[in-house]
C-alpha positions in Angstrom: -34.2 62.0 -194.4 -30.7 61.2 -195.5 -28.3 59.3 -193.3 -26.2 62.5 -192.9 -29.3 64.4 -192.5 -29.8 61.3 -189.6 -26.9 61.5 -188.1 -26.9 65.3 -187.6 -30.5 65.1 -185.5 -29.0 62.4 -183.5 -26.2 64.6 -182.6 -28.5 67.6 -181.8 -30.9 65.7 -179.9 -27.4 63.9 -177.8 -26.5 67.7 -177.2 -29.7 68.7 -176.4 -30.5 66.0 -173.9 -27.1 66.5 -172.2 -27.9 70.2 -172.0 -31.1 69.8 -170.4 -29.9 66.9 -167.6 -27.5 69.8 -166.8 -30.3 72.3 -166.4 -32.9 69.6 -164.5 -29.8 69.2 -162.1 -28.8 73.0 -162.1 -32.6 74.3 -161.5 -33.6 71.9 -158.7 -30.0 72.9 -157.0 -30.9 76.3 -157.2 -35.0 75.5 -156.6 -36.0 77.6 -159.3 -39.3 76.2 -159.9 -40.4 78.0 -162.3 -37.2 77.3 -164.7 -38.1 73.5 -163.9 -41.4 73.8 -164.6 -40.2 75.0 -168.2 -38.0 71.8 -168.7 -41.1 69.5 -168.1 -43.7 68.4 -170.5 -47.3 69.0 -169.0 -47.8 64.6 -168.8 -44.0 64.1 -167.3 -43.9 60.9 -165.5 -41.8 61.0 -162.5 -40.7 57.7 -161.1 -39.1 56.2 -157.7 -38.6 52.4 -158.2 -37.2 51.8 -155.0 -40.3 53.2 -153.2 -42.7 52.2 -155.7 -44.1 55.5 -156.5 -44.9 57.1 -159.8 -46.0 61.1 -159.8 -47.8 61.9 -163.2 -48.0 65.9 -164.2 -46.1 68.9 -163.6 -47.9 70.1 -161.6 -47.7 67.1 -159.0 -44.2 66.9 -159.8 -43.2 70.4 -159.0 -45.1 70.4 -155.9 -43.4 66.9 -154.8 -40.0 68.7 -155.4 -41.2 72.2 -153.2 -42.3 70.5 -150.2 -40.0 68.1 -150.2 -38.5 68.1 -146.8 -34.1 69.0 -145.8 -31.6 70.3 -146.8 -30.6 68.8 -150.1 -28.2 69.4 -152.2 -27.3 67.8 -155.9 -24.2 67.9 -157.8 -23.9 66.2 -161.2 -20.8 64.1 -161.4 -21.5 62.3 -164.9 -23.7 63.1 -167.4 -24.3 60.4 -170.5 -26.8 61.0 -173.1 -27.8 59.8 -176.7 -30.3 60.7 -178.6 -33.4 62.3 -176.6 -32.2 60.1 -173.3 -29.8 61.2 -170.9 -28.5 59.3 -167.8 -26.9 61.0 -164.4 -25.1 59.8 -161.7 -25.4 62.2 -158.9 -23.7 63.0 -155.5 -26.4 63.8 -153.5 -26.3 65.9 -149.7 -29.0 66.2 -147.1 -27.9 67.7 -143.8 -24.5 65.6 -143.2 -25.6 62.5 -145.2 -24.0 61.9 -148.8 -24.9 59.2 -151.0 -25.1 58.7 -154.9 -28.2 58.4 -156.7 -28.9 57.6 -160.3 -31.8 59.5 -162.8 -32.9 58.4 -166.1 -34.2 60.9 -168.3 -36.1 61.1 -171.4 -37.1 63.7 -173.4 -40.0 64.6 -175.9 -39.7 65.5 -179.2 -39.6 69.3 -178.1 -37.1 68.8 -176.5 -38.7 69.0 -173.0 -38.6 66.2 -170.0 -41.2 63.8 -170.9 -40.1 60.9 -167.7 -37.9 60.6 -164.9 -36.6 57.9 -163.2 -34.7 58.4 -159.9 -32.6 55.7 -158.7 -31.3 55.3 -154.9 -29.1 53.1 -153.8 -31.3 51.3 -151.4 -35.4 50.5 -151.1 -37.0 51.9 -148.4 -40.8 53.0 -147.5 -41.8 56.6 -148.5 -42.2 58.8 -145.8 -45.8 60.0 -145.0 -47.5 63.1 -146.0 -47.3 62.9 -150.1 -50.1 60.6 -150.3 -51.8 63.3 -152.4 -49.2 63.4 -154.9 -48.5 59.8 -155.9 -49.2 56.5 -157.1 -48.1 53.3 -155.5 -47.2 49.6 -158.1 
């Protein structure tokens, strides 16, 4: 591939990625699960590093997200990507509480959400009841 020919993916893939943190964001807003489910690779990794969980599948993932308790709400306030990675910086709304939170995303080769990383500002312990669906490091 030429450098022109290189430079031209990079920018596709930088639009693309960007595209799709706005649709992750957009579809979990609007808890359309089966438009997120279409974003996600079948392997998607879904980490919490400040709860030391790790969710592997969509299937796990998707379910995480639907019984995942409140009254949340997610609006994108920055979106930075480059290449097939993207990274958000959220304002984030459960009941009254606000906060910010941070997500990493990278994407496969087709384009789809092949890992997650969810940032919070603070550790704390996961709540009980989604034993089932993750992993503990």
């Amino acid at each position: 591939m030429s450098l022109a020919g290189a430079r031209v993916r990079a920018v596709d893939d930088t639009l693309m990625a960007r595209q799709t943190a706005h649709a992750y964001v957009d579809l979990l807003e609007r808890r359309d699960w089966s438009g997120l489910a279409g974003l996600l690779t079948d392997d998607v990794v879904y980490e919490m590093p400040q709860t030391r969980e790790r969710i592997r599948g969509k299937d796990a993932f998707l379910r995480f997200n639907t019984e995942y308790p409140g009254d949340w709400h997610l609006r994108p306030r920055r979106v930075i990507a480059d290449g097939r990675l993207a990274a958000l910086v959220l304002d984030v709304r459960v009941g009254v509480e606000q906060q910010d939170a941070c997500v990493w995303l990278e994407m496969s080769e087709h384009g789809l959400i092949s890992k997650i990383i969810d940032y919070w500002p603070e550790p704390y312990d996961p709540p009980q009841g989604r034993e089932h669906l993750v992993e503990r490091w």
